[in-house]
C-alpha positions, 0 to 999 in steps of 0.5 A, a space after each residue: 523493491 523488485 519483490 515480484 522480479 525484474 522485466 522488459 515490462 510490468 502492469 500494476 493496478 490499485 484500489 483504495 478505500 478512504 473514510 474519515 474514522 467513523 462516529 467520531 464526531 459523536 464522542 469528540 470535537 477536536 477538530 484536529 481529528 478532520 485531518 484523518 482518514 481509515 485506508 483499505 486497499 488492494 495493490 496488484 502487479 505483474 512482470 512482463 519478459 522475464 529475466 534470468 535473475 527471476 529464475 536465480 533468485 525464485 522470484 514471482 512474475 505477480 503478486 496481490 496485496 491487500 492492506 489497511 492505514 491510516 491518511 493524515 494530512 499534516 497542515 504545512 507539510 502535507 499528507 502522510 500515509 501509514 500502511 500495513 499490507 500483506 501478501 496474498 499471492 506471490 509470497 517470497 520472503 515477506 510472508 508476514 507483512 510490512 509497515 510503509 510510510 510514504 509522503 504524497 498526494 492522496 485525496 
């Protein structure tokens, strides 16, 4: 949170690729399998009126992230997101990655 710093103001963008996982049709029948989607994404933001906290704690005013995961759609509950992404630009500490989880809309 705040990883690329607080402002008056920010603009993010994102980009998402969604495909069922390919060829599996050809090895299984389990229709379970519908309900699953591969992810390639790219997310993006920058900060606008920086503060003096971004100075304090040497954070940057924008980063890119690029990332894969896995969609579920979970019949009764909802759509379920697994993703692992990684900084390209405005490292900071988290030079490794993360895994995220989130629940929502996806289409």
């Amino acid at each position: 949170m705040s990883g690329i710093g607080t402002g008056s103001g920010f603009m993010m963008g994102s980009a998402e690729f969604l495909t069922p996982i390919p060829f599996i049709d050809r090895f299984t029948e389990a229709k379970f399998l519908d309900n699953i989607r591969l992810a390639a994404f790219v997310d993006a933001g920058q900060i606008y009126g920086s503060t003096v906290t971004n100075e304090i704690y040497d954070r940057p005013l924008h980063a890119i992230t690029a990332g894969v995961g896995v969609r579920i759609f979970i019949p009764g509950m909802g759509p379920l997101a697994i993703d692992w992404g990684y900084p390209l630009t405005g490292v900071g500490d988290n030079s490794k990655g993360a895994f995220t989880f989130g629940v929502g809309e996806f289409y």
